[in-house]
DSSP file (Angstrom, degrees, kcal/mol; ACC not computed):
  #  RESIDUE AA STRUCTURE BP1 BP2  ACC     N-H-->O    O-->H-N    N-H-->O    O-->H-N    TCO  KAPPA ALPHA  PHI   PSI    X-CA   Y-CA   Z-CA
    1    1 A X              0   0    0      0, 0.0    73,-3.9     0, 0.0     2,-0.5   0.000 360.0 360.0 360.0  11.2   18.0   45.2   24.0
    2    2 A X  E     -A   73   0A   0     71,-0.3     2,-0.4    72,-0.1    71,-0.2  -0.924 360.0-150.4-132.8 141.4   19.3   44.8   27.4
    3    3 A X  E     -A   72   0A   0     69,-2.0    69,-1.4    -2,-0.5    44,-0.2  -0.779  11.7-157.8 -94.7 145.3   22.9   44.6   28.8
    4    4 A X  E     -AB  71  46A   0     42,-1.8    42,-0.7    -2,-0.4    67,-0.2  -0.840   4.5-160.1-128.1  96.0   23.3   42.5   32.1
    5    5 A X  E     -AB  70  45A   0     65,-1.1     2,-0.9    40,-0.2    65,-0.5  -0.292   9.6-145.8 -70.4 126.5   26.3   43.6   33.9
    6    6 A X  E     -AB  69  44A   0     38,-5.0    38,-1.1    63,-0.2     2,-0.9  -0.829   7.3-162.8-121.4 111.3   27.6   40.6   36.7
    7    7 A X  E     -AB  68  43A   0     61,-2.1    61,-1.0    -2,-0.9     2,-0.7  -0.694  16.0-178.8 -93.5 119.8   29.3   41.9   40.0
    8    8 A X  E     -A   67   0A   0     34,-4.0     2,-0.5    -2,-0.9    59,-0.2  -0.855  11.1-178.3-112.2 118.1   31.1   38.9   41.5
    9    9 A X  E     -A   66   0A   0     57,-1.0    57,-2.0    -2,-0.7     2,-0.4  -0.999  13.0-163.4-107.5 137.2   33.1   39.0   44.9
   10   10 A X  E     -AC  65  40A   0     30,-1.2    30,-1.8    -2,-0.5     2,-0.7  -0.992  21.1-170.2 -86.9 128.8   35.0   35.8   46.2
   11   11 A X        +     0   0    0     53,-2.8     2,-0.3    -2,-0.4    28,-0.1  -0.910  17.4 174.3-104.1 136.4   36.4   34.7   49.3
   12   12 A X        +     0   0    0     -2,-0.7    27,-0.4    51,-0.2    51,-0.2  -0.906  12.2 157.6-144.1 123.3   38.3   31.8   48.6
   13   13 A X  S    S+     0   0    0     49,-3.4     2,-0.3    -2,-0.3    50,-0.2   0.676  79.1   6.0 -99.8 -19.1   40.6   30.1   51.8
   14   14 A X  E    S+D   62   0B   0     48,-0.8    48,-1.2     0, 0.0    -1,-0.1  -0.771 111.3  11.8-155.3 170.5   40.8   26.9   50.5
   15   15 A X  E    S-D   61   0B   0     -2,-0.3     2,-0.4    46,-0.3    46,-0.4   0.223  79.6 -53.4  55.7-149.5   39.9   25.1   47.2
   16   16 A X  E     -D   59   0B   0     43,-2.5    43,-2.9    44,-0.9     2,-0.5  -0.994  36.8-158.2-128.1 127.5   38.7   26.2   43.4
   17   17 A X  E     -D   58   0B   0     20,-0.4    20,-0.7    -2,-0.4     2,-0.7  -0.743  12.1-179.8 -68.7  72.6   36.0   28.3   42.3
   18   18 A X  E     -D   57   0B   0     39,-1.9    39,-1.1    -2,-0.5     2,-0.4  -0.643   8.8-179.2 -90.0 110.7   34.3   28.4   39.0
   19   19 A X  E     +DE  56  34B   0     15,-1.2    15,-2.1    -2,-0.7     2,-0.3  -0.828  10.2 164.3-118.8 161.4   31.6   30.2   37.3
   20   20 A X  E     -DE  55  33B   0     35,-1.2    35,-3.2    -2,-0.4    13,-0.2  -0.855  20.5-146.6-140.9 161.7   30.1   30.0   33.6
   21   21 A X  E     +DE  54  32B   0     11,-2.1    10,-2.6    -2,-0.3    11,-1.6  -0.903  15.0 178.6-147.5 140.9   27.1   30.9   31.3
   22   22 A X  E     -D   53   0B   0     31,-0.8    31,-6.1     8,-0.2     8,-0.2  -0.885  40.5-103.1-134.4 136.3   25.8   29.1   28.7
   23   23 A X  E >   -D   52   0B   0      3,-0.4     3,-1.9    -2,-0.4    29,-0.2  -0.442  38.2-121.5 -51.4 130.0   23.1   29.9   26.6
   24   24 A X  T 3  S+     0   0    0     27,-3.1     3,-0.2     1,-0.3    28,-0.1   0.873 111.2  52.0 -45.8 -49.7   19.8   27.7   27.8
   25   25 A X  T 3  S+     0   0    0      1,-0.2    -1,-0.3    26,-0.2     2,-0.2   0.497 117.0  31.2 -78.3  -2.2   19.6   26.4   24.8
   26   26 A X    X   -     0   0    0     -3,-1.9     3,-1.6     3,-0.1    -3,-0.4  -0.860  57.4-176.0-135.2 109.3   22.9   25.3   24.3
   27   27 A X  T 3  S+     0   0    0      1,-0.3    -2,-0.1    -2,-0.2    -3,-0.1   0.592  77.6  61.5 -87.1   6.3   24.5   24.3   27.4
   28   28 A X  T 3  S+     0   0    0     -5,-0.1     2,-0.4     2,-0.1    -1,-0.3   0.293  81.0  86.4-113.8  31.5   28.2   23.5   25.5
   29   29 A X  S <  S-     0   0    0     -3,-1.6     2,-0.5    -6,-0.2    -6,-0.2  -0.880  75.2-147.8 -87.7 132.7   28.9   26.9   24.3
   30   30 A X        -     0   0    0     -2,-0.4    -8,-0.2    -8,-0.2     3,-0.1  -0.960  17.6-177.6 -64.2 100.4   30.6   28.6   27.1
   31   31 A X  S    S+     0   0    0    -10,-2.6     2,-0.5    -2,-0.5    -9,-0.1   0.847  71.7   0.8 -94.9 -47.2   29.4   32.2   26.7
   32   32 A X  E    S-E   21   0B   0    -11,-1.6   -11,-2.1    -3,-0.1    -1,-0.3  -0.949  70.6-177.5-131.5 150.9   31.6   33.5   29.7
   33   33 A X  E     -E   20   0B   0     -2,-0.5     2,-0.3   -13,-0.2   -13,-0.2  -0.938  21.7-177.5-171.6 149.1   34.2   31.7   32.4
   34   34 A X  E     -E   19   0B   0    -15,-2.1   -15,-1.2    -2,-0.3     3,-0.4  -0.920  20.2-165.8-128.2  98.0   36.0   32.4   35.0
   35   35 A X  S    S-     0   0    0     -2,-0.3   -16,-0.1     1,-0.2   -17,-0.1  -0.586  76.5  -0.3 -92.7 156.7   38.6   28.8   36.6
   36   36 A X  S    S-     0   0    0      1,-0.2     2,-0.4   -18,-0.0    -1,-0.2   0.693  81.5-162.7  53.9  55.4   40.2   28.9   39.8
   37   37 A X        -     0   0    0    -20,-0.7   -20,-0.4    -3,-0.4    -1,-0.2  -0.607   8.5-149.9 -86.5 133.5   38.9   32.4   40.7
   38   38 A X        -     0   0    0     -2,-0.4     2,-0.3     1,-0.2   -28,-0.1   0.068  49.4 -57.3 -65.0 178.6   41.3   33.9   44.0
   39   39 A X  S    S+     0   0    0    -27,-0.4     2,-0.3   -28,-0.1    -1,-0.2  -0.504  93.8 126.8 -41.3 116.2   40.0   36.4   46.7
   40   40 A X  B     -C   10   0A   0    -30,-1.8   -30,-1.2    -2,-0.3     2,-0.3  -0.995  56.9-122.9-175.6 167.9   38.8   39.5   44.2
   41   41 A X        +     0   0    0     -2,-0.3     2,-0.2   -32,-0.2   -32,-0.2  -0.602  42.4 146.3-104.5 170.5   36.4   41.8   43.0
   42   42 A X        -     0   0    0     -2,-0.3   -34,-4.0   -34,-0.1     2,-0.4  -0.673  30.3-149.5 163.2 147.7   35.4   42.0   39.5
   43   43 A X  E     +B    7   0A   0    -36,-0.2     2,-0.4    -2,-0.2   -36,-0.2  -0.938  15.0 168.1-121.1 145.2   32.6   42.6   36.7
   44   44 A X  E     -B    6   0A   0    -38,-1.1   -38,-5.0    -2,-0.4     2,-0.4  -0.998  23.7-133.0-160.3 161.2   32.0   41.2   33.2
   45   45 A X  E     -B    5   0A   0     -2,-0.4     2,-0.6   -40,-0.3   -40,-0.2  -0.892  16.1-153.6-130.6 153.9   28.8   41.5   31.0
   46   46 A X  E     +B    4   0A   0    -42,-0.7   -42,-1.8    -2,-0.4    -2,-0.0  -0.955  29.7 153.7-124.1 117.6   26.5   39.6   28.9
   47   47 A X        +     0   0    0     -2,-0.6     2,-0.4   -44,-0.2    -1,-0.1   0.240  46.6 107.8-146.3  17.3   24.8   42.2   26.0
   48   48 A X  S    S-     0   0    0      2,-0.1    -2,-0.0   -47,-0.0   -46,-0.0  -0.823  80.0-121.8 -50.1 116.2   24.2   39.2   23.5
   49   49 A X        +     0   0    0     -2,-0.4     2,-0.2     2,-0.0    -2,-0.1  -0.502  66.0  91.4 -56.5 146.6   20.0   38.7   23.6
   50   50 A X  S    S-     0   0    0      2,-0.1     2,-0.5   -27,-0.0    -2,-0.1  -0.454  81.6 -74.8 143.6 173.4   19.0   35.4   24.8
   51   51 A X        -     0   0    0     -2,-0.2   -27,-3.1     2,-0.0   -26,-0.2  -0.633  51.6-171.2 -76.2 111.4   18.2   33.1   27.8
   52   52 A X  E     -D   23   0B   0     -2,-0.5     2,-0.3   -29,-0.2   -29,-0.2  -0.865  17.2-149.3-116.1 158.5   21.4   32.2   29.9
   53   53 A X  E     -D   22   0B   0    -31,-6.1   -31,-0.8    -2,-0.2     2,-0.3  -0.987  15.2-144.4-123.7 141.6   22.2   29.7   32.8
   54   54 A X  E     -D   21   0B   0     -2,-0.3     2,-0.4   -33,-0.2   -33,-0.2  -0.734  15.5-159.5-101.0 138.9   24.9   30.6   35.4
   55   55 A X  E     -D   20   0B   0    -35,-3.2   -35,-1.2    -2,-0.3     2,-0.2  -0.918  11.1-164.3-104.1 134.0   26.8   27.9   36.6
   56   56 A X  E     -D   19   0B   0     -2,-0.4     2,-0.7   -37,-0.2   -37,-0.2  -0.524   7.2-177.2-101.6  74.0   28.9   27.6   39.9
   57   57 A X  E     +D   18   0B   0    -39,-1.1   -39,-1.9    -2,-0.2     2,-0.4  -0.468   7.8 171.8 -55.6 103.8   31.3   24.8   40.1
   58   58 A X  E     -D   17   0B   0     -2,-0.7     2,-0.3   -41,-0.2   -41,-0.2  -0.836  16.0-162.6-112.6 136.4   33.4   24.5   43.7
   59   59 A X  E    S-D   16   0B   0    -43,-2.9   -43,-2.5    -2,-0.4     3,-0.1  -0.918  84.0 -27.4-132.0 140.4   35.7   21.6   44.7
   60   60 A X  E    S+     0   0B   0     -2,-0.3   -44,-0.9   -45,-0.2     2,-0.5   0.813  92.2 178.2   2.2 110.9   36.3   21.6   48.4
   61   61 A X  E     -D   15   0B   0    -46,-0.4     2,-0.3    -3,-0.1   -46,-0.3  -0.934  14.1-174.3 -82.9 125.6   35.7   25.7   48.6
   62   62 A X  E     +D   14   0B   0    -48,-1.2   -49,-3.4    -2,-0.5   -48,-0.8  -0.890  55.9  47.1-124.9 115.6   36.0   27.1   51.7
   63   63 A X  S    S-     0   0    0     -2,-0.3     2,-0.3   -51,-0.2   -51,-0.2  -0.940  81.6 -95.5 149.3-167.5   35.0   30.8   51.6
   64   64 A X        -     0   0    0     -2,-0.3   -53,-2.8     2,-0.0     2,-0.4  -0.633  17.6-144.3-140.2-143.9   32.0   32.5   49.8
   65   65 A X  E     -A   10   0A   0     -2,-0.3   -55,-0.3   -55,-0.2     2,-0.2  -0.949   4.8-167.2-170.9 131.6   30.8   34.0   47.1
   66   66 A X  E     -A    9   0A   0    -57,-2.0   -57,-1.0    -2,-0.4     2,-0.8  -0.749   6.6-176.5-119.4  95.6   28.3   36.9   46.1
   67   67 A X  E     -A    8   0A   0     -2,-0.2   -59,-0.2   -59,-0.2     2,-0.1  -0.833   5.2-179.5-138.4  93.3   27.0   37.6   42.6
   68   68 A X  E     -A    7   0A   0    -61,-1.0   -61,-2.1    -2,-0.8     2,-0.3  -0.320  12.5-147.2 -58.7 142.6   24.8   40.6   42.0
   69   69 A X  E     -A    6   0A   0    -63,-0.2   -63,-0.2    -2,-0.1     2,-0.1  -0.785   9.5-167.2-116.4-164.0   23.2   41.7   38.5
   70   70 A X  E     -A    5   0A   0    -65,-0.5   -65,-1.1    -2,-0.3     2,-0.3  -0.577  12.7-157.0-172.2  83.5   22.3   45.2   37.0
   71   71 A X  E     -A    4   0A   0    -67,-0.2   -67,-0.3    -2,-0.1     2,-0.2  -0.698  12.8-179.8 -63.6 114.5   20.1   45.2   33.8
   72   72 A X  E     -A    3   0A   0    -69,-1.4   -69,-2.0    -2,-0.3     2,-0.3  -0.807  27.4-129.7 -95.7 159.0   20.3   48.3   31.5
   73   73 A X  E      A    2   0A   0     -2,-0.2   -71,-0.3   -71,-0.2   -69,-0.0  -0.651 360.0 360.0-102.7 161.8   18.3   48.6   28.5
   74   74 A X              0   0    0    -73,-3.9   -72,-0.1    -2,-0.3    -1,-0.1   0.512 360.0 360.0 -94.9 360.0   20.7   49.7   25.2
């Protein structure tokens, strides 16, 4: 019964960023992705029930990254 809303910023100067979510129990369903994410703001949401794991993938990245949630119940 609960939505979980994902605020991502990236700084990216240099390299690739990636993030995913897979359900825990199946880590080669790709529930959400985002490749080669630029400098940006942005939100995306998860309202499927179940257990997820967020992934971050970098090669060389130079820059950072911040990724808030916000759980409402439906």
């Amino acid at each position: 019964g609960e939505t979980v809303e994902f605020q991502v910023y990236v700084e990216t100067i240099e390299g690739s960023l990636t993030i995913y979510i897979t359900p825990e129990e199946d880590e080669n369903t790709v529930v959400y992705e985002a490749e080669d994410i630029p400098t940006s703001e942005f939100t995306f949401v998860i309202d499927e029930p179940g257990v997820y794991s967020l992934y971050i993938s970098a090669e060389n990245h130079k820059g950072g990254y911040t990724i808030t949630t916000t759980r409402t119940m439906n």
